[in-house]
C-alpha positions in Angstrom: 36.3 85.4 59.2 34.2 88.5 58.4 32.7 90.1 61.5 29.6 92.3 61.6 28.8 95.1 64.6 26.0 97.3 64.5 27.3 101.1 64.2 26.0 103.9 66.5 22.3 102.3 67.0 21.8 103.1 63.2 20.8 99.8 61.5 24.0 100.0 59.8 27.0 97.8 60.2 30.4 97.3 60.4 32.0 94.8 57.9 35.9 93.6 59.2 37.1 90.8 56.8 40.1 89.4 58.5 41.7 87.5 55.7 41.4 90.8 53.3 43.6 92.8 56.0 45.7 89.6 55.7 46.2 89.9 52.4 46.7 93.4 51.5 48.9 93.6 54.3 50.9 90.8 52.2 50.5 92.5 49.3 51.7 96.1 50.5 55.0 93.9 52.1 55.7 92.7 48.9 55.4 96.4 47.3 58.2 97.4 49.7 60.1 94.7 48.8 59.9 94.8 45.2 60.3 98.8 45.2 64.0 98.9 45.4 64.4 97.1 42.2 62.0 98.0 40.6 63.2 102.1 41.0 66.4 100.3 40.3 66.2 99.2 36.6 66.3 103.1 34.6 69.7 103.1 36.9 72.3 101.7 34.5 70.2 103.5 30.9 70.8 106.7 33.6 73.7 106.6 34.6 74.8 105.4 30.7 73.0 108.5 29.3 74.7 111.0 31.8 78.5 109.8 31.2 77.5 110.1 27.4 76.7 113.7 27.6 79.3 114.2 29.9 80.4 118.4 29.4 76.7 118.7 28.8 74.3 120.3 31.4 71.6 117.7 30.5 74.5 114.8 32.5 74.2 116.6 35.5 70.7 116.9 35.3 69.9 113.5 34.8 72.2 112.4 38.0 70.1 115.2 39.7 66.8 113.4 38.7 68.4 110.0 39.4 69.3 110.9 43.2 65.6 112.1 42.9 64.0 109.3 42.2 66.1 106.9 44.8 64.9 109.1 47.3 61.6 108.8 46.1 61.4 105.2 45.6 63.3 104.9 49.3 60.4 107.5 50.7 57.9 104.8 49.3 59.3 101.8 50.3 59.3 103.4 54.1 55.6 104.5 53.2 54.4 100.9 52.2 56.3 99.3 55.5 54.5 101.7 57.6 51.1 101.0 56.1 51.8 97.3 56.3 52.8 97.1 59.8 49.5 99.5 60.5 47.5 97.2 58.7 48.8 94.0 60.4 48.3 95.7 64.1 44.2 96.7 63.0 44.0 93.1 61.7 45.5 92.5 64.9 43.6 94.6 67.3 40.0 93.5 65.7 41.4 89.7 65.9 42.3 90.2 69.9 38.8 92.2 70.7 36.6 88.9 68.6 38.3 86.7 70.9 37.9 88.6 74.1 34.1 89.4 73.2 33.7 85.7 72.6 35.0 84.8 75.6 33.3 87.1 77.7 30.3 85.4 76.1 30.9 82.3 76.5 31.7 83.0 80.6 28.3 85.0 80.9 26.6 81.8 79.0 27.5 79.5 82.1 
């Protein structure tokens, strides 16, 4: 459902396509979930590289930038839930005010 509302009594309108919010809201939960992993997979090649040059300042740096990037990845993951669940409440909130405005239509129509 795509719905149209004229904006400020400017000719111009408002486009909400419901099933778009749908889906990137899909798409950004399947981000989050995928993110874990995906930061994930340098994790053993790290880890390997860092017990190789153990003595060496480079291992310590490389479990430095390893701890990093979890964080990073973790900061995202929270990032993409939060836009997600925003998404899904405006998709949400526009569905709930089309129904209301239709019904209040179809009461004044009687």
């Amino acid at each position: 459902m795509t719905n149209s509302a004229a904006v400020g009594g400017g000719g111009g309108s408002l486009e909400v396509n419901l099933p778009a919010l749908s889906q990137a809201t899909g798409a950004l939960n399947g981000m989050a979930l995928d993110a874990p992993n995906i930061g994930a997979s340098a994790d053993a090649d790290t880890q390997a590289a860092a017990k190789a040059l153990s003595g060496w300042a480079t291992a310590g740096a490389l479990d430095a930038v390893l701890q990093e990037w979890h964080s990073q990845v973790s900061s995202l993951t929270g990032q993409l839930h939060q836009n997600s669940a925003a998404m899904s409440a405006t998709a949400a909130g526009y569905q709930q005010v089309n129904t209301d405005t239709s019904t209040l239509f179809s009461r004044l129509g009687r």
